[in-house]
C-alpha positions as CSV (number, residue, x, y, z in Angstrom):
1,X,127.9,125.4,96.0
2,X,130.7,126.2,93.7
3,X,134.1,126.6,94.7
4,X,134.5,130.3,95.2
5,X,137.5,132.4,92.8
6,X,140.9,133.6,94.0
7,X,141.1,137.1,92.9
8,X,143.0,138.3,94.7
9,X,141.7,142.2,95.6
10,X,138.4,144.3,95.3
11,X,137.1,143.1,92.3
12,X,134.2,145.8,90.7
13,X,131.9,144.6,87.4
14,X,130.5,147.2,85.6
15,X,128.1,146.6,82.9
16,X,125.0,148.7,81.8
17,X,122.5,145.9,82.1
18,X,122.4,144.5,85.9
19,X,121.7,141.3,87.4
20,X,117.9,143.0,88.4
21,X,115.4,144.9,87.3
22,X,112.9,145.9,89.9
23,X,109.2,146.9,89.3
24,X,106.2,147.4,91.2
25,X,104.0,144.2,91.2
26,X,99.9,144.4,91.3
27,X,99.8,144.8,95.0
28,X,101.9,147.9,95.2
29,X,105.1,146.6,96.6
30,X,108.9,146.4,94.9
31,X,109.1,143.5,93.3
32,X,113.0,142.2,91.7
33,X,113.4,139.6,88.8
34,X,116.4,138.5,86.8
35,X,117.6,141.3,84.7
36,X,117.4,140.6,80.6
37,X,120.2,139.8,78.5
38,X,123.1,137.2,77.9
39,X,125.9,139.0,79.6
40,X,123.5,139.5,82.4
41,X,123.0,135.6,82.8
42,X,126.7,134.6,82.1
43,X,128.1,137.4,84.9
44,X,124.8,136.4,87.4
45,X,126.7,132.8,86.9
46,X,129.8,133.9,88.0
47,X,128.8,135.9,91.2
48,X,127.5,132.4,92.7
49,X,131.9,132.2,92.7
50,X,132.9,135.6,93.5
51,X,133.9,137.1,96.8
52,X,131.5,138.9,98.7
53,X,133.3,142.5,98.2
54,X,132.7,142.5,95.1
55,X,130.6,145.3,93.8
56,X,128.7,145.2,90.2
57,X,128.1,148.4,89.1
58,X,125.1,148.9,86.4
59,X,122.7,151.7,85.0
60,X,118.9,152.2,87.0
61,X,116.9,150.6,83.6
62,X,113.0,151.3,84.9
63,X,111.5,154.3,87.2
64,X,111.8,151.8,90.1
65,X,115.2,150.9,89.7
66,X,115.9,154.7,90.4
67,X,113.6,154.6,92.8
68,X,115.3,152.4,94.5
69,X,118.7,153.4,94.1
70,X,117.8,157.1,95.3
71,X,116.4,155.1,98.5
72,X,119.9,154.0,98.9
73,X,121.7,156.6,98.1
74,X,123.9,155.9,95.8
75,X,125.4,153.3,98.0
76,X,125.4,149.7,97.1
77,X,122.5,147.7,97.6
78,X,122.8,143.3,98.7
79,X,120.6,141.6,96.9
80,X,119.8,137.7,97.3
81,X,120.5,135.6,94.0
82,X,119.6,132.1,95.2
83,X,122.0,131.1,97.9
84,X,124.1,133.9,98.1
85,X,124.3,138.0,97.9
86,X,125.5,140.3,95.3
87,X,126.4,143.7,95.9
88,X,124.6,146.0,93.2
89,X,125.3,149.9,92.5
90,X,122.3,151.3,90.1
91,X,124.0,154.3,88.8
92,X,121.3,156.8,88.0
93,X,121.8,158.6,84.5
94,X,120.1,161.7,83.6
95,X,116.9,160.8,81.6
96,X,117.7,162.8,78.0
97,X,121.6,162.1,78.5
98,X,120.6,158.1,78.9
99,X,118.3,158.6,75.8
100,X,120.9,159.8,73.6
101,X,123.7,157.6,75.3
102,X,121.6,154.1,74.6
103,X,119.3,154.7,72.4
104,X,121.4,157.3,69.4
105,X,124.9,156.4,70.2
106,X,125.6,152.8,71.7
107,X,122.5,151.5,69.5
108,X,121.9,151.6,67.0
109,X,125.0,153.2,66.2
110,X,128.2,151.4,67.4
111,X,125.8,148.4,67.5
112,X,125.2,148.6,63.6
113,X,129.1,149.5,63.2
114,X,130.4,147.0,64.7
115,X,128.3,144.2,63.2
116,X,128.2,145.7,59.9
117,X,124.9,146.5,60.0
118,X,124.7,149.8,58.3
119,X,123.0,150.6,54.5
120,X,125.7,152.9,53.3
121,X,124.4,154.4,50.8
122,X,121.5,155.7,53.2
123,X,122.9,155.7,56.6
124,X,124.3,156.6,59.2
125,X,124.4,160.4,59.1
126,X,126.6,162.4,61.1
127,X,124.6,165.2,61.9
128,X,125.0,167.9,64.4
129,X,122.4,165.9,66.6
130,X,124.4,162.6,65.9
131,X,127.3,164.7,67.6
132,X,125.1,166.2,70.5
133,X,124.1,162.8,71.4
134,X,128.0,161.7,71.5
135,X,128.8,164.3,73.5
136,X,125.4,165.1,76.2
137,X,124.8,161.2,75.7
138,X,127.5,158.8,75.7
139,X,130.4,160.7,77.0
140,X,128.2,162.0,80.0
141,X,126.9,158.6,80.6
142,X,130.5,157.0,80.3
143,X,132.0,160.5,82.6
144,X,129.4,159.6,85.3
145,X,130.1,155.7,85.7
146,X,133.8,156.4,85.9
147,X,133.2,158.7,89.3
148,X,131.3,156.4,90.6
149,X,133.5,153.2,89.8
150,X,136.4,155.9,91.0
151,X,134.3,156.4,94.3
152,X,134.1,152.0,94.7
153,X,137.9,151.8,93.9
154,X,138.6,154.5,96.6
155,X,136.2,152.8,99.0
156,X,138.2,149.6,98.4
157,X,141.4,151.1,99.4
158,X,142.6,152.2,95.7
159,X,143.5,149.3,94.7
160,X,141.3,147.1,92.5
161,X,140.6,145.4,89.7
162,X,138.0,146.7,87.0
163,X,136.6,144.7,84.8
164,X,134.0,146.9,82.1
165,X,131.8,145.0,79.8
166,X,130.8,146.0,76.3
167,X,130.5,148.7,74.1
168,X,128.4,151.2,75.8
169,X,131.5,152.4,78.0
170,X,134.2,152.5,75.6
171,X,134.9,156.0,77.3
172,X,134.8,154.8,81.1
173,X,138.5,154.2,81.8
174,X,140.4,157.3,81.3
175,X,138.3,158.7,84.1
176,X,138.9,156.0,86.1
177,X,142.5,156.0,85.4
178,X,143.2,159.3,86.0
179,X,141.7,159.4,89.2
180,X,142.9,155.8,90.7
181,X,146.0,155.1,88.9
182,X,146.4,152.3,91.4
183,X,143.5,150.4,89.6
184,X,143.8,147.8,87.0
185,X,141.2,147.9,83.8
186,X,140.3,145.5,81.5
187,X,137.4,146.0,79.4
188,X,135.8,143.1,78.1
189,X,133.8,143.7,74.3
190,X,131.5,141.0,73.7
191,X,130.6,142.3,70.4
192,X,132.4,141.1,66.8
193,X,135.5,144.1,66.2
194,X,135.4,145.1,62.7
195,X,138.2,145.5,60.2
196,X,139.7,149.3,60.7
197,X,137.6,150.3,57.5
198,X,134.5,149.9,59.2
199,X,135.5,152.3,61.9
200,X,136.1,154.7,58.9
201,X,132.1,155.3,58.9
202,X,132.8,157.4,62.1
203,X,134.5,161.0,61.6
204,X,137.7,161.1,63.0
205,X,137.9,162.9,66.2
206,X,134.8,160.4,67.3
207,X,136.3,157.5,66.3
208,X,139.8,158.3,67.8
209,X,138.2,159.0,71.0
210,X,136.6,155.7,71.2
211,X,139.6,153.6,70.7
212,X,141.7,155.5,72.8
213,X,139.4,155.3,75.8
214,X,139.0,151.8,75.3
215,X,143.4,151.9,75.0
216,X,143.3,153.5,78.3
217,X,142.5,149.9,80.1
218,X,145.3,147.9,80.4
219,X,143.7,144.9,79.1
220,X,141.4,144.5,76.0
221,X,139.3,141.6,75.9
222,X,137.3,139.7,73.1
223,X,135.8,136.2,72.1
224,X,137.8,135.7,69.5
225,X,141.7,136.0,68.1
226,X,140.6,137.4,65.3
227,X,138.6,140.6,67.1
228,X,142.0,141.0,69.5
229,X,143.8,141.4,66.0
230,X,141.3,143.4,64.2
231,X,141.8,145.4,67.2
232,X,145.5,145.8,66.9
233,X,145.1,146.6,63.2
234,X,142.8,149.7,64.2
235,X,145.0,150.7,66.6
236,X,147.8,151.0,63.9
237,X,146.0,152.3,61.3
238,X,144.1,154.5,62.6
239,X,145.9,155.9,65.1
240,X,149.7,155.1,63.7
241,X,150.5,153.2,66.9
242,X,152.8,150.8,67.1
243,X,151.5,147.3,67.5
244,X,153.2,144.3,68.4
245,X,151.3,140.9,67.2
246,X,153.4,138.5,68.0
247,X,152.6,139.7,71.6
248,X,149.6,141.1,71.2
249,X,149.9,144.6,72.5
250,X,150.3,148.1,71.4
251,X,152.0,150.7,72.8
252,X,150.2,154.1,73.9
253,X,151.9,156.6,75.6
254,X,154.6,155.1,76.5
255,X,152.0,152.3,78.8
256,X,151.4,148.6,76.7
257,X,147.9,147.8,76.4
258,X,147.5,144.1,75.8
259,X,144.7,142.7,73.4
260,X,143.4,139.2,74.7
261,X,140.3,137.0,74.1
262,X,138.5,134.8,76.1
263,X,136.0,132.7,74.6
264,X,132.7,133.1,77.2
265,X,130.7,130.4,78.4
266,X,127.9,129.3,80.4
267,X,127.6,128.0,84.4
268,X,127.3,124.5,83.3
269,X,126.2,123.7,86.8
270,X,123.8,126.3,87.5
271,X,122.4,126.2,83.9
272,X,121.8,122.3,84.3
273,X,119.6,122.7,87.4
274,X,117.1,125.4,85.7
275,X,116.9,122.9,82.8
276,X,116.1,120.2,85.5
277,X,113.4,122.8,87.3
278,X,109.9,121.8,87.8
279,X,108.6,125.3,86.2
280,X,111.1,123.9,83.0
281,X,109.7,120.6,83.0
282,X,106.2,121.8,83.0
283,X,106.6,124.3,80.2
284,X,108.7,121.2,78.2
285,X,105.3,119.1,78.9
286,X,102.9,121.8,77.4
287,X,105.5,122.1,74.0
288,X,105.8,118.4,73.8
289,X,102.0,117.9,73.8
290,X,101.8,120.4,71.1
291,X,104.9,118.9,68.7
292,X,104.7,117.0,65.5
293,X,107.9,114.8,64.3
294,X,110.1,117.1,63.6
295,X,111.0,120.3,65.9
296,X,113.3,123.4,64.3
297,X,114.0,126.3,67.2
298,X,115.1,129.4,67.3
299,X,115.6,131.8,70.5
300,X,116.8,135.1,69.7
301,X,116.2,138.7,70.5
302,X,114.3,140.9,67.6
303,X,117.6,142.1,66.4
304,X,119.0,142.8,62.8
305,X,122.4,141.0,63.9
306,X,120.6,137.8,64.7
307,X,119.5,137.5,60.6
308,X,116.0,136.3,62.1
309,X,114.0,137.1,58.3
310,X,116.5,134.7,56.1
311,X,115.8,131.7,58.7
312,X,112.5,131.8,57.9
313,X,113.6,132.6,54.3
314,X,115.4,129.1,54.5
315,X,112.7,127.0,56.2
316,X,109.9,128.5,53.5
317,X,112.9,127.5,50.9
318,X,113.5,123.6,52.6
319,X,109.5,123.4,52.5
320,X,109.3,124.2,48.6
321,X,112.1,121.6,48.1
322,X,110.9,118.9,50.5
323,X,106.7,118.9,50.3
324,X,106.4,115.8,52.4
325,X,107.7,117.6,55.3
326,X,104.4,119.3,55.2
327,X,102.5,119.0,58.9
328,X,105.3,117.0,60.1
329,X,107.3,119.8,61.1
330,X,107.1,123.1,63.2
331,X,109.7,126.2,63.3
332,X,109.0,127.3,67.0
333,X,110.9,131.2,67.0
334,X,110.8,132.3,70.5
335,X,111.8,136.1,70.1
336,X,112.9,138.2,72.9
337,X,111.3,142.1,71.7
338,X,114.2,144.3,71.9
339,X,114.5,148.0,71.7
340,X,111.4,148.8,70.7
341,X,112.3,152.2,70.8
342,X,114.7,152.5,68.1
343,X,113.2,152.8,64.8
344,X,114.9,150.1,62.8
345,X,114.1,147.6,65.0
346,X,110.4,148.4,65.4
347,X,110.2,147.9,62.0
348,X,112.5,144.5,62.0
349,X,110.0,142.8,64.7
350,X,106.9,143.7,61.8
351,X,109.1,142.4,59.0
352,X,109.7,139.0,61.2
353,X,105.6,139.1,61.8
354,X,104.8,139.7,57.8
355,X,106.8,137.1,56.9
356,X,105.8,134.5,59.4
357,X,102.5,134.9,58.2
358,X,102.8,134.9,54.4
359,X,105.2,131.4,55.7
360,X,101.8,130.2,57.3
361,X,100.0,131.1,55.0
362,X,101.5,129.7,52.2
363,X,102.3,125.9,53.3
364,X,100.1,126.0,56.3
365,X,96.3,125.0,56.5
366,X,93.7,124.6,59.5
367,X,95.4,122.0,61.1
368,X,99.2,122.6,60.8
369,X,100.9,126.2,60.9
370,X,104.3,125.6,60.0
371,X,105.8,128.6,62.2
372,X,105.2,128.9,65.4
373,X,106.4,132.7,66.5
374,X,106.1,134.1,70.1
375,X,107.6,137.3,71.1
376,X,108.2,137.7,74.3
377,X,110.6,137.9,77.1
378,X,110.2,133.9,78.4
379,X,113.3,132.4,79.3
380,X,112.1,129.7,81.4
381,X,110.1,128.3,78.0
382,X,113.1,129.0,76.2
383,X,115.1,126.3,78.2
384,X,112.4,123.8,77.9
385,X,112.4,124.2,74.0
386,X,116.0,123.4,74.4
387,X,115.2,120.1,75.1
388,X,112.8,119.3,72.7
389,X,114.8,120.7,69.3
390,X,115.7,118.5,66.3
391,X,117.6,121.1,65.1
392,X,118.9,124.4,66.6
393,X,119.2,127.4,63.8
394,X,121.6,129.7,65.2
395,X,122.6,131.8,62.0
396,X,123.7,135.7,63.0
397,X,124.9,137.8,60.3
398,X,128.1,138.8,63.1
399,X,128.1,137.8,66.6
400,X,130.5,138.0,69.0
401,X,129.4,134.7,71.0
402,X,126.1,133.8,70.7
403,X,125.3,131.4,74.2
404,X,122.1,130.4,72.3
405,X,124.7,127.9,70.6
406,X,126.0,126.9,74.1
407,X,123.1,126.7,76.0
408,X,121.0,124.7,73.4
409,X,123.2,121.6,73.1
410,X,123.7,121.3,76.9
411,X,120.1,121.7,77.5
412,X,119.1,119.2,74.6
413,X,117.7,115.2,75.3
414,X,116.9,114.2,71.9
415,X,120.3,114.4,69.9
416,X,119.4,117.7,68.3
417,X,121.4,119.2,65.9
418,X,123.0,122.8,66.0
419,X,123.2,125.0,62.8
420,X,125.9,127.2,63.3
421,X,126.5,130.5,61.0
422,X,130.5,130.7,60.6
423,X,130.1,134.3,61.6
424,X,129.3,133.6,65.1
425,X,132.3,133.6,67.3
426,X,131.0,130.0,68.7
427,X,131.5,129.1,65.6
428,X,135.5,129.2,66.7
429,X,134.7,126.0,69.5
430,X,131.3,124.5,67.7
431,X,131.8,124.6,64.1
432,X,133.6,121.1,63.9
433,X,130.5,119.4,65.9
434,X,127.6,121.5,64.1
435,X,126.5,122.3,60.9
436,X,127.8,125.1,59.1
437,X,126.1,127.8,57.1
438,X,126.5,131.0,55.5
439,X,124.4,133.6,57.3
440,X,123.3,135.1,53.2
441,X,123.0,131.6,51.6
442,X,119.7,131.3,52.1
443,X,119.6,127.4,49.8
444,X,122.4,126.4,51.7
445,X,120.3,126.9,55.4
446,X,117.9,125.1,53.9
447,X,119.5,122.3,52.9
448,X,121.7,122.1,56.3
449,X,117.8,121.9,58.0
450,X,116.5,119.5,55.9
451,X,120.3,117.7,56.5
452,X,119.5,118.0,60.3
453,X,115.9,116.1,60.6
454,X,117.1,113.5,58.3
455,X,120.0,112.8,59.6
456,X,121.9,109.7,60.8
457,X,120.7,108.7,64.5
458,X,124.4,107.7,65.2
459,X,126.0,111.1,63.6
460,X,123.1,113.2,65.4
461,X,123.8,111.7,69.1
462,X,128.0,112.3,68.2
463,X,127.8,115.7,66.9
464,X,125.9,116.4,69.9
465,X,127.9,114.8,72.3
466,X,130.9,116.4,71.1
467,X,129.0,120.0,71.4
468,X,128.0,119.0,75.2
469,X,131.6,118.1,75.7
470,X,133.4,121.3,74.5
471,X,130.6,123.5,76.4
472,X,131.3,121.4,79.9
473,X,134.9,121.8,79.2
474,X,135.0,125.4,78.8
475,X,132.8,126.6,81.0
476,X,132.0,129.9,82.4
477,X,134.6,129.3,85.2
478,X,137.6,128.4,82.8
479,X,136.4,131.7,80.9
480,X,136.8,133.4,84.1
481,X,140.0,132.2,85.4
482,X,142.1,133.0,82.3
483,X,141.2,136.4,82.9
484,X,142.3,136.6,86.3
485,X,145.8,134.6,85.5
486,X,146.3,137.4,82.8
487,X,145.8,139.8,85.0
488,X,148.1,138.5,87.9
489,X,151.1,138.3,85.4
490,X,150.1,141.4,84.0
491,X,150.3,143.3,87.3
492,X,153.4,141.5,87.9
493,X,155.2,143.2,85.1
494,X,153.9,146.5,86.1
């Protein structure tokens, strides 16, 4: 059991995904798994370590979640992860407001902002509807979590520390703030932070709004030094506030706002045991039965960020190059579906499907398809493939982590070797130990696969070791406690 965390008050985690999703299983009953996502499984690592007050406060996702949240009442609910309890509020959204809040506003549109996503010359529109989804959507959405994290600070006395993730409630703490001015907030955004120009796609009063409810926390977190300062440079172009970056702050209101970054990680000790799992091993026996020589992996979700269609562009292109690779090699892309319900996505996951077959079709033959694609929501397989990979293509066009990158090299036994875009903000701890491409060269990904099954034995097992070693150093506890030392001399100065 891991040493449990000093933090030293009420501590309340608010994110929209939870750590469970509950449904109702064949025979009628609630049934609870692991809830999706990998904020979800890097915060369900830390509550093994966390007191038991604390309270993690996330939306109702499926029509049981709200089922059972309504049985509750709005209280918290204690839920058994493994050998311990976490404290869960599902906050029930209206269902049009949570439409337009998740689905119009936090993605794809912030999403596609903040990761550069956008066509310009054919989107995003700011329509009237664009604006009645900001303001019946996100801002109700973001109004109602900060009463009820207002209503868990209060229970706690007033005094508490709140720590919001991500960039669905960018609009959460001035709520919180004006109703417990005792509490501290930090809000952590695990997504890249443009330059101030790309924050220019939004009209003024929205964008404003956004950065000064985020400036209402006393503590802005990212990955990456170079988010915290593109965040400072927003602040003081935009907005004409002054900024100080030899300190990293701004001032607002006559309060200072610190920008910080923490680069997350994973729970090296938990994440080792699922490797280890029976129900991993097995899967890792049915993929090793199935393997030729060489093994190439992916494991993303169906997302435009993750630059899924020029990986394959790039294995097609190392194929072309390197014909005696054919039927020694297999591309095994285990794709997570994700947000289906969002038009440019739909059509992403049949782009990723057209192309995987024309791949197939091209090099492959009765006995050998080169890709081997499987969408679907399988984490278990996904650490097993961990272990078999030759080489580990993790090439986003922007990320703001990325555990893939993490999780991969710990999980690995055969030396594998990580492909790392230097637009990923893992790039910032793994870039020395991997190889590094340009998420738009599409020759140069080939080359650094081909450079990856052929290489050296002895540079294979080093660059790998040197991975393992930087992930077990800065682990998801490290990640953790530099928050909470901030935030102790923070309050100090207060």
């Amino acid at each position: 059991m891991a040493e449990e965390l000093e933090v030293g008050e009420p501590l309340i985690l608010v994110s929209n995904r939870g750590p469970a999703q509950f449904t109702v299983g064949e025979s009628g009953s609630i049934e609870m798994r692991r809830g999706a996502g990998g904020l979800v499984t890097a915060l369900s690592g830390l509550t093994r370590q966390l007191p038991d007050e604390c309270v993690w406060v996330c939306s109702a996702m499926t029509d049981t979640d709200i089922e059972v949240a309504r049985q509750h009442e709005g209280k918290p609910i204690d839920l058994e992860d493994g050998d311990r309890w976490v404290r869960v509020r599902m906050v029930v959204s209206e269902a049009e407001a949570y439409q337009r809040f998740y689905s119009v506003i936090a993605n794809p549109l912030l999403w596609f902002l903040q990761h550069d996503l956008w066509n310009l010359s054919r989107a995003p529109n700011i329509t009237a509807d664009i604006r009645a989804a900001f303001e019946d959507g996100y801002l109700a959405v973001n109004r109602h979590f900060a009463e009820v994290v207002a209503e868990e600070v209060e229970r706690a006395g007033g005094s508490a520390t709140v720590m919001l993730h991500d960039y669905h409630f960018y609009l959460v703490a001035p709520g919180v703030r004006e109703r417990c001015p005792g509490a501290f907030l930090h809000h952590f955004v695990h997504i890249p932070w443009p330059q101030p120009d790309s924050w220019r796609i939004l009209p003024a009063d929205m964008r404003e709004r956004l950065v000064r409810g985020l400036l209402a926390n006393d503590v802005v977190a990212f990955h990456t030094e170079h988010d915290a300062r593109n965040f400072l440079f927003t602040c003081r172009q935009l907005l004409d506030l002054p900024v100080d970056f030899d300190a990293l702050t701004v001032t607002v209101d006559e309060r200072t706002v610190a920008a910080r970054w923490y680069p997350i990680s994973l729970d090296v000790e938990g994440f080792e045991v699922l490797a280890g799992s029976p129900e991993v091993l097995a899967y890792e026996e049915r993929l090793n039965n199935s393997r030729r020589e060489f093994l190439i992996l992916r494991v993303d979700r169906a997302d435009l960020s993750k630059n899924i269609l020029r990986g394959f562009m790039a294995f097609d292109r190392m194929l072309d190059l390197h014909p005696d690779l054919a039927g020694r090699v297999t591309f095994l892309a285990l794709v997570q579906p994700s947000r289906g319900d969002v038009d440019e996505y739909a059509d992403y996951a049949e782009r990723i499907r057209r192309l995987v077959a024309d791949i197939n079709l091209k090099h492959g033959h009765t006995e050998w398809q080169p890709v081997a694609l499987h969408f679907e929501d399988n984490y278990l397989q996904a650490v097993a493939a961990y272990r078999l990979y030759d080489a580990l293509l993790v090439n986003p066009v922007f990320d703001g982590m990325n555990l893939v990158a993490k999780e991969g090299p710990l999980a690995n036994r055969r030396g594998g070797v990580l492909i790392l875009s230097e637009h990923a903000g893992a790039h910032h701890e793994l870039g020395a130990f991997a190889l590094t491409v340009h998420p738009f060269d599409i020759d140069q990904q080939a080359d650094a696969l081909y450079e990856a099954l052929t290489m050296d034995p002895q540079r294979r097992q080093d660059l790998h070791r040197a991975c393992v070693d930087v992930v077990r150093e800065n682990d998801l506890t490290k990640w953790f406690r530099a928050q909470l030392g901030d935030i102790s001399t923070l309050r100090s100065r207060s």
